[in-house]
N, C-alpha and C positions, 0 to 999 in steps of 0.2 A: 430519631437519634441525632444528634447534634454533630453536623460537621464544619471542618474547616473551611470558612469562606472570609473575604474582605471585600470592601464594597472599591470599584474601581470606575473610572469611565467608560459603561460600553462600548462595544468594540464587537462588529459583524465575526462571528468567528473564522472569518476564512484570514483574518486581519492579523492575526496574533504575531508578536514581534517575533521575527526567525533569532534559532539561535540562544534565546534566553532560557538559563536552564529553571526557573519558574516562570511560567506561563499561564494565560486566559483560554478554557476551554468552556466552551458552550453548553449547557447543562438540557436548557430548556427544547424541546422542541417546535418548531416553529411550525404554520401549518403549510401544510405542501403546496396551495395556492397562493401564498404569499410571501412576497418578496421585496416588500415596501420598508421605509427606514424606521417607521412606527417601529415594527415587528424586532428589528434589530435593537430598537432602543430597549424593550423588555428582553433580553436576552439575562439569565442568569450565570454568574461567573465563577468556577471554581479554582481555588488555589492545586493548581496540579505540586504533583510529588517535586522536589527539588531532584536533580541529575537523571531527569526523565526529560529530557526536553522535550517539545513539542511544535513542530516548524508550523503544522498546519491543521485544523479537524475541520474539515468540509462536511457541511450538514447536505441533507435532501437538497433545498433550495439550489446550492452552488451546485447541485448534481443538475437540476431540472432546468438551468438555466444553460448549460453549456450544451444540453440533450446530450452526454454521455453514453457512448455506444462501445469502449473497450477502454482499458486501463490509460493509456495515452490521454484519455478525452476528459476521465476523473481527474487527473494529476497537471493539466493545462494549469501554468499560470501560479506554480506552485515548483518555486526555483529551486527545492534541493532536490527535488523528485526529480527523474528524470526516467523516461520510458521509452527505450528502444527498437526500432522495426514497425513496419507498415501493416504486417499480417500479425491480426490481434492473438491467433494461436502461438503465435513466435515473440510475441513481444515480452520482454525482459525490463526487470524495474532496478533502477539504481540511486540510490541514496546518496547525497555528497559523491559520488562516483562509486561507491563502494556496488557490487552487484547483489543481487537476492540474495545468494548463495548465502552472507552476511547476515542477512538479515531474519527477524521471528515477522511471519506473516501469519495474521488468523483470521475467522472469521465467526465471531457473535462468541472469541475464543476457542475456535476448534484451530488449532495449529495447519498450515497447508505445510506439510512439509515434504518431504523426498520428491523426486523427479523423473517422471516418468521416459522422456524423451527429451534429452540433450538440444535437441534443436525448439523445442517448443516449452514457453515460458508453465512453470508452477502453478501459478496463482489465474483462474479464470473466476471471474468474478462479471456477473450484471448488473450493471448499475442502477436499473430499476428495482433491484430489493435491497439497496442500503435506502439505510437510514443516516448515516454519518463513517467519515472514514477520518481516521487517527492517525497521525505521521508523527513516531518519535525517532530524533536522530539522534544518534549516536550509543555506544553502551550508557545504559541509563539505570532506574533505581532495580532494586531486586524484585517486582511486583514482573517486570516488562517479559519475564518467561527465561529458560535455561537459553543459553548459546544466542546471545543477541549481542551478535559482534559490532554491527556496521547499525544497530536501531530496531524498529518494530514499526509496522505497520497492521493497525488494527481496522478490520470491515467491522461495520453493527447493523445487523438487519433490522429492518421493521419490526414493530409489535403493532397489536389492535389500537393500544391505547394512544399511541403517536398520531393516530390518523383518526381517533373517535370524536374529542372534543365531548361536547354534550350528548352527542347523536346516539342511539344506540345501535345501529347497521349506518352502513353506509357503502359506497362503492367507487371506483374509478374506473371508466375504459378510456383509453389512451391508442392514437393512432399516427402513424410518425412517417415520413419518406427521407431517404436520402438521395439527392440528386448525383452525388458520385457515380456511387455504385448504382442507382436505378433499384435502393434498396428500400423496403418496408419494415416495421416495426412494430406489432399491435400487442397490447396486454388487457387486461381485465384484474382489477383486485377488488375482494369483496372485505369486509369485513363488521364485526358485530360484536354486542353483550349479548349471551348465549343464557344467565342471568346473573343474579346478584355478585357471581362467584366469577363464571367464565367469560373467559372473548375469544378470539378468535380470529384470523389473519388468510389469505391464502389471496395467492399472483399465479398467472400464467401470461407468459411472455413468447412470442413467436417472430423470428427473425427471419429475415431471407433478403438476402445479396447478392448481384453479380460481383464480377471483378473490378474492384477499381482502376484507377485514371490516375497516371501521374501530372505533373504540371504542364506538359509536351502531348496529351492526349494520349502517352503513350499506355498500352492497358498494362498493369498491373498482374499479371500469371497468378493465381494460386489464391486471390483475395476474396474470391467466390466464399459463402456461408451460408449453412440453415442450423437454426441454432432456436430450442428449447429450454423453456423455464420451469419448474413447477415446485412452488414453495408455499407451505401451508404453517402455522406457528398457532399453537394453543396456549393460555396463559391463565394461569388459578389466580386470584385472589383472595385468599383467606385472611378470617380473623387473627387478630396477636400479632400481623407483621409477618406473614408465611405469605411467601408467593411462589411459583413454580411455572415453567416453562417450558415445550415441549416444540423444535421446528424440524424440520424434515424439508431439505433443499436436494431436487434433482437439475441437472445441467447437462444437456447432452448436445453434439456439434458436431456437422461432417461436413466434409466439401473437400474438391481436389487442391491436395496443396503440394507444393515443393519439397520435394523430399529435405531439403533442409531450407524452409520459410522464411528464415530472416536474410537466404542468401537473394540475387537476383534470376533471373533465366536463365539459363544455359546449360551447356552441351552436359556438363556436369552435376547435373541438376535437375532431374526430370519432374513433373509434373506426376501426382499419385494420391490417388484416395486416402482418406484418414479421416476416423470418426473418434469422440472424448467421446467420456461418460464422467459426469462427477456425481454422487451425494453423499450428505454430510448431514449427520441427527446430529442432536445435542438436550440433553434433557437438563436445566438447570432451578436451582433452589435457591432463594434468598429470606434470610429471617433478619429482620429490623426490629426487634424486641423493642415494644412500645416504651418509654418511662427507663429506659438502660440507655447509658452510654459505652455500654462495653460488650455489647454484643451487635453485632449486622455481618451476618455470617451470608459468605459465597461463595456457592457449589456450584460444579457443571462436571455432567460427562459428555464425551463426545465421541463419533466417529466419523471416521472420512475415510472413502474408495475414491481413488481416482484412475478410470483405465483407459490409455490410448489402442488404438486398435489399427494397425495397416491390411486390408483386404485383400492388396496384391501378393501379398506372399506369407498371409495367418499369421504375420506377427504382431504381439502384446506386450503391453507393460503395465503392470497394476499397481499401484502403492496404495496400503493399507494404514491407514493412522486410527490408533485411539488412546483416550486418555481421558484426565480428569484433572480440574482444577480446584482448591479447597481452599478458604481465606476467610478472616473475622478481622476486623477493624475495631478499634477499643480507643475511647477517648479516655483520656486522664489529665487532669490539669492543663500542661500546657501541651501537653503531645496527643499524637492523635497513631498509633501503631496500628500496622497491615501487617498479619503473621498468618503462614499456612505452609500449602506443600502444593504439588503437581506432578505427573508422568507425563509419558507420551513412550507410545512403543508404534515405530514404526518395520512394514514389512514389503519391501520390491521383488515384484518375482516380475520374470523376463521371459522369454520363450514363443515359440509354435504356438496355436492358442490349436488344444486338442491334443499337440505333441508330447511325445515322453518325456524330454529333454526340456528342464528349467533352470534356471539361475534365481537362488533368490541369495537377498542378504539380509540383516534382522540388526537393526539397534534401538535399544531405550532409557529414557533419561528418567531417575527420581530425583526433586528438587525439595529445599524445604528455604525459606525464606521469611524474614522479619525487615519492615520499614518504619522507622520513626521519623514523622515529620514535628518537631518541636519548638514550638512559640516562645523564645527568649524573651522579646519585647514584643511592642508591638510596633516597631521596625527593623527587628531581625528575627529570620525563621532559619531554622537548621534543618536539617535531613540526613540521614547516615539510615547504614541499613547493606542487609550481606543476603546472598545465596549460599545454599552449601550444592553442589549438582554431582551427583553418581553417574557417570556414561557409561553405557556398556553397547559393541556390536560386533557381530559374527560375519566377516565379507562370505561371498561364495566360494572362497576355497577353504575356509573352514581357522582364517586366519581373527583371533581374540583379541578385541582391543577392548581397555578399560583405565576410566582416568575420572577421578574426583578431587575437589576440591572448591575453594568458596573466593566468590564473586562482590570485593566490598564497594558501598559509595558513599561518597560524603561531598555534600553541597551548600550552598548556603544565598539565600534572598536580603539585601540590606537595602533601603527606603533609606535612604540620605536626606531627602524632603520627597512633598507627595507626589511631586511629581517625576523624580530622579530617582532609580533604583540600579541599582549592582547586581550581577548573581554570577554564580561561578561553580564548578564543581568539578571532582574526579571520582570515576567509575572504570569499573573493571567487569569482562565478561568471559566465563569460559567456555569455551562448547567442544567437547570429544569429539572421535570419529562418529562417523554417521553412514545411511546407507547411499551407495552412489548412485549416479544415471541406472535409470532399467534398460535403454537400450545400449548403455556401454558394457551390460553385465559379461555380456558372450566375446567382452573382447580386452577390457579392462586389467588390471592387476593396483594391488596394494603393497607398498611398503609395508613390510611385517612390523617395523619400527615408527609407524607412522605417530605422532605424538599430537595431543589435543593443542589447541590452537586458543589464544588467550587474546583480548582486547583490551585496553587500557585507552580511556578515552578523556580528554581536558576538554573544558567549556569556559568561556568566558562572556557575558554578555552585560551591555549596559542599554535601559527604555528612559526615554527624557518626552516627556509628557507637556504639549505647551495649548492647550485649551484644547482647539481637533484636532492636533498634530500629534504625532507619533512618532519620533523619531529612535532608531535602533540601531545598535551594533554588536559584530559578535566575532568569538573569535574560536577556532576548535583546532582539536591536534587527535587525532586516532591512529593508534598504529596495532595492527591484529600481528602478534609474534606466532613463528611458527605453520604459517598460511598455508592449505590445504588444497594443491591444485593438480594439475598437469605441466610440466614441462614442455615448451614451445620447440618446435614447432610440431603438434598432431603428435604428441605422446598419448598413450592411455596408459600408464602408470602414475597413479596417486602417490605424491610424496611431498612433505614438508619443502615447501618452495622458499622460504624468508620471511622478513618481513614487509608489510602490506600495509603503507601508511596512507591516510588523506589527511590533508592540514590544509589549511584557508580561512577565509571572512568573510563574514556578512554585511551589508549595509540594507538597512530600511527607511524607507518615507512613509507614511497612512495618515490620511485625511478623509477625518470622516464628520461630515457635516449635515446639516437638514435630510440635503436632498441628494447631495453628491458624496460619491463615496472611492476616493482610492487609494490604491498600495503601489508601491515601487520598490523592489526587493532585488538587492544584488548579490551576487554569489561566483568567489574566487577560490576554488576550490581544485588541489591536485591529488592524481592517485599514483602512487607509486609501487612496484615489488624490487627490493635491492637495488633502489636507486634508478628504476626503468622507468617509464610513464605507461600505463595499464594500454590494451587496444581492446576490445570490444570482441573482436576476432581471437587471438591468442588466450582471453582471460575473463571470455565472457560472462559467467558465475562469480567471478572475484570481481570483475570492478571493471572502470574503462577514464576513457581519460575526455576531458570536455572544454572547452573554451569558459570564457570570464560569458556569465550569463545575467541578463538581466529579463523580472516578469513584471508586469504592469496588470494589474485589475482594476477595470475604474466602470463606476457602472453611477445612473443617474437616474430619479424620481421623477420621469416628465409630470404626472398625475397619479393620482391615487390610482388607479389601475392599467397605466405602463410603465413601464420600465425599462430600460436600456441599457446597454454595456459594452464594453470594448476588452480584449484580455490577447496581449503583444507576450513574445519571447523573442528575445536577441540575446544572439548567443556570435561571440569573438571570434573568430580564425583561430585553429591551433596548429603551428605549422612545423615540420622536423621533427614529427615524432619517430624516435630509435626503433627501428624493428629487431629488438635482437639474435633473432632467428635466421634475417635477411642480411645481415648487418646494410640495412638500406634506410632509411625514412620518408615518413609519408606525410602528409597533409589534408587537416581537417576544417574546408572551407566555412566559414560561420554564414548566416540564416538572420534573418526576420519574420514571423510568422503572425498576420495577425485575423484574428477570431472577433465576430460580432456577434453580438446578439439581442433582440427585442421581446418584452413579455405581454402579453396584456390580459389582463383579466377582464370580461365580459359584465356590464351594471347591470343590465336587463335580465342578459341570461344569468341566474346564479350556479355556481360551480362549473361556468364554461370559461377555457384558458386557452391561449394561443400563443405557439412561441417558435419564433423563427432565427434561426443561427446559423450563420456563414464562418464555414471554416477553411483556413488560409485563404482569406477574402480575395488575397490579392494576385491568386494562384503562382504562389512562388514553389518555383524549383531545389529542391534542396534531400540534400543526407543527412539524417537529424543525427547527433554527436552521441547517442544510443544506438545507432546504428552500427550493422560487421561495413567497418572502413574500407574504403577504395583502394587494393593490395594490385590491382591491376596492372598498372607499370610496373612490377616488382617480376625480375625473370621467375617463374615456379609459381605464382602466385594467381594465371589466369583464373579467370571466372571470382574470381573471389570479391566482392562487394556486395554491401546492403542493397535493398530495394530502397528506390528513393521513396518519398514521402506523399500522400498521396495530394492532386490538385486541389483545386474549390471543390467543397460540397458543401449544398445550400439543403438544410435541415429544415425541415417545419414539422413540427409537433401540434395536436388537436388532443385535451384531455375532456373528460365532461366529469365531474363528482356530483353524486347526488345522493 
């Protein structure tokens, strides 16, 4: 089937201009041992949707270079993301400041949604089984899923074929230390043509860590981990264009942590067991009807259990997601339209695990949805295109909420000359009530009037293209009306708080040359609720507030089989933030954090790889601007601060493929 592409200057995907609401997204897979600018120059580029922006799609590569070990380590170097807390069970992801809460996270499209534990972040994810991860900011076109206020972040795991090349089996064991923690890392993946039809995928990954080290040697409470992988993915290939997909991902993690993890040690804060469990199936189907342009239909079901468990006192929290996704894409003339539908029914129960006494609460979304991307010229592309979304959910005391309505966008790409282009867009997103914290169930309340929560998001961006230069700007305004939180200070009643804006800019630098290659990406970016500045502590699910941030990725071609790289964050002072609860303010010391790291591929030995990464090289001391803020001199406010950030840890990875 015939899609939408234009031919442009390659560009590593981790490069893509921030901010433009049409973007270069990575099509091709690269092979997992290489990391050379050859391999970047073959990269094929697709015209993403207009009002979908796309700051960043990190393939395997950028994953296996930084040895990513928890969400923080994925999102390095990658200036709208922002990921706060030292303990990876607690860490929380923020988009332009906006928090999760905001945003549609999935993975291979199974939605991670509800939340099990308040204190410990949604989304666990291994980074040894993506394959690429997708960051779109801001409300964006109607493809990007129901209630994506603040953007989408999309995981894609592995398939067979990413990693077969010619070969028909093939395998990988992989063996890794962290010098921090005195931690280990070992996996094994096999995979194969099973025959002409099937292949076949499956990882197992096993972790184990002590407690980290801050900058000061001091140890780190609660960062301890033993943490299991085990994900298998079957994939048909049939005649006509029928393909089919079947993965099964289990995740499971215990270790003593802080009863609330992303705080520090103390008296108020004890130290206590706690084990996850996550899996997630997904059976999916795609038909590419040979000789048509109006068919490439894509289906998925999906489910996901995710249950936390505390030992010391049988208590649980389970959230239950499943759903389905349904879309056909149809070329005509000059347009290329995405139309389908989607659910998702989510279910939180709470309680005793054994006990009589549960809390559960139950909400589900049906969506149905049309995108037209349509070629004017062949220097202007338009984009429009709406959601219609049904909410419905039942809290636990028996209280009905229900709110539909449609979600439109319209954007537009103009090419001024080939190497100057414009783009711009407004998009709109709604998302109902939903189900709350599982372990706030037994103590929570809801506004019986609480009212669905709407985005409305502006983008503006301009790419000026000067041989290997890339120069970029951008500009955004989001304001989510109607924002669904808690009232500060330590309410548990949900109630329509305001509204929840971030607005800011971007600036970009990329140079990408023979052998050198880098980015410079800046990001001025504020969160507000009626006029407050967000904290991390008060509004940690909505959003947090962060200094003028700057990332640098620069990595260099010594020889065809090393490679190098350097990857900095410097992040401003933000100082007199309002605590409106305290009527006091506080201050958020800014940071420079920088990461090396060296590849080499082995000539003699084939498919042997070695790769060493030093992180915060320079062991700097710091509170990263994701993290619960320093409340400490604030009278009432003892014990309240993040866990600072952890010291050096010098990584070495050992992989062998054969």
């Amino acid at each position: 089937m015939q899609r939408l592409f234009m031919p442009t200057t390659p560009l590593r995907p981790f490069c893509l201009a921030p901010l433009a609401l049409v973007s270069m997204s990575a099509l091709a897979q690269t092979d997992s041992n290489s990391s050379t600018q050859e391999n970047r120059q073959e990269i094929v580029e697709e015209l993403v949707v207009i009002g979908e922006p796309v700051d960043s799609l990190l393939n395997f590569d950028d994953l296996e270079r930084k040895q990513a070990n928890d969400l923080d380590d994925i999102f390095s170097g990658v200036t709208s993301v922002l990921v706060g807390g030292s303990v990876g069970a607690a860490q929380k992801i923020f988009v332009r400041n906006l928090g999760e809460d905001t945003l549609n996270i999935s993975v291979d499209g199974a939605t991670q949604s509800g939340v099990t534990y308040h204190h410990t972040g949604r989304v666990t994810i291994e980074p040894e089984l993506l394959k690429q991860v997708r960051v779109q900011v801001g409300a964006g076109d109607a493809t990007s899923g129901p209630g994506a206020l603040g953007g989408a972040i999309k995981f894609e795991t592995k398939s067979p074929e990413d990693m077969l090349g010619s070969d028909d089996f093939g395998a990988i064991l992989k063996t890794g230390y962290f010098s921090n923690s005195d931690g280990t890392k070992n996996s094994a993946t096999v995979y194969g043509r099973l025959n002409d039809t099937f292949s076949a995928i499956g990882s197992y990954v096993a972790s184990d860590q002590d407690n980290m080290e801050d900058a000061n040697g001091d140890e780190l409470t609660g960062t301890n981990t033993e943490q299991e992988l085990a994900f298998v993915k079957l994939v048909g290939d049939f005649n006509g264009g029928h393909k089919v997909s079947l993965s099964y991902e289990n995740l499971a993690e215990e270790g003593d942590k802080l009863t609330r993890p992303e705080w520090g040690e103390g008296p108020r804060n004890p130290l206590r067991a706690l084990e996850f469990d996550r899996t997630t199936s997904t059976l999916k189907y795609e038909w590419d009807k040979p000789g048509s342009d109006w068919v490439f239909l894509d289906a998925s079901v999906y489910q996901t259990d995710f249950e936390i468990y505390r030992p010391f006192d049988s208590y649980m929290s389970d959230v239950k997601t499943q759903g389905y996704i349904l879309s056909n894409t149809s070329d005509l003339g000059g347009h290329s339209v995405t139309y389908g539908s989607d659910y998702r029914d989510d279910e939180v129960t709470a309680g005793e695990r054994g006990g009589a006494e549960r809390f559960v609460e139950t909400s589900n979304v049906l969506g149905f949805f049309v995108q037209d991307n349509y070629r004017v010229t062949d220097s202007l592309l338009l984009s429009f295109g709406t959601r219609f979304d049904d909410f419905e959910a039942v809290d636990k005391e028996g209280h009905k909420f229900t709110e539909d309505g449609f979600s439109p966008n319209l954007g537009f790409k103009l090419d001024i000359t080939r190497d100057l282009t414009f783009s711009g867009g407004y998009a709109e997103a709604l998302r109902g009530v939903e189900t709350n914290d599982g372990f706030k169930l037994f103590g929570t309340t809801n506004d019986p009037d609480l009212k669905a929560e709407r985005a409305k998001n502006i983008e503006f961006g301009v790419d000026y293209e000067i041989g290997s230069f890339l120069l970029s700007a951008g500009y955004h305004d989001t304001t989510i009306e109607d924002a669904i939180g808690n009232a500060v200070p330590w309410s548990r009643h949900y109630e329509n708080l305001g509204d929840l804006e971030s607005d800011g800019y971007s600036l970009g630098f990329t140079y990408n040359g023979e052998r050198l290659f880098s980015k410079w990406s800046f990001l001025d970016t504020s969160a507000e609720i009626n006029g407050e500045q967000l904290t991390r502590y008060a509004y940690g699910y909505l959003g947090t507030s962060t200094g003028d941030t700057l990332s640098i990725d620069t990595s260099y071609q010594v020889t065809s089989s090393v490679d190098i790289g350097w990857i900095a964050t410097v992040v401003q002072d933000l100082n007199d933030v309002y605590v409106v609860s305290s009527d006091a303010t506080i201050d958020k010391p800014g940071y420079d954090v920088h990461d090396f790291y060296a590849h080499w591929q082995a000539q003699s030995v084939d498919g042997l790889s070695l790769t060493l990464t030093i992180k915060n090289a320079f062991d700097k001391e710091y509170l990263d601007h994701g993290s619960v803020e320093d409340f400490t001199d604030i009278p009432g406010y003892t014990g309240i601060v993040g866990y600072p950030a952890p010291g050096r840890d010098v990584r070495v990875s050992l992989a062998y493929r054969f």
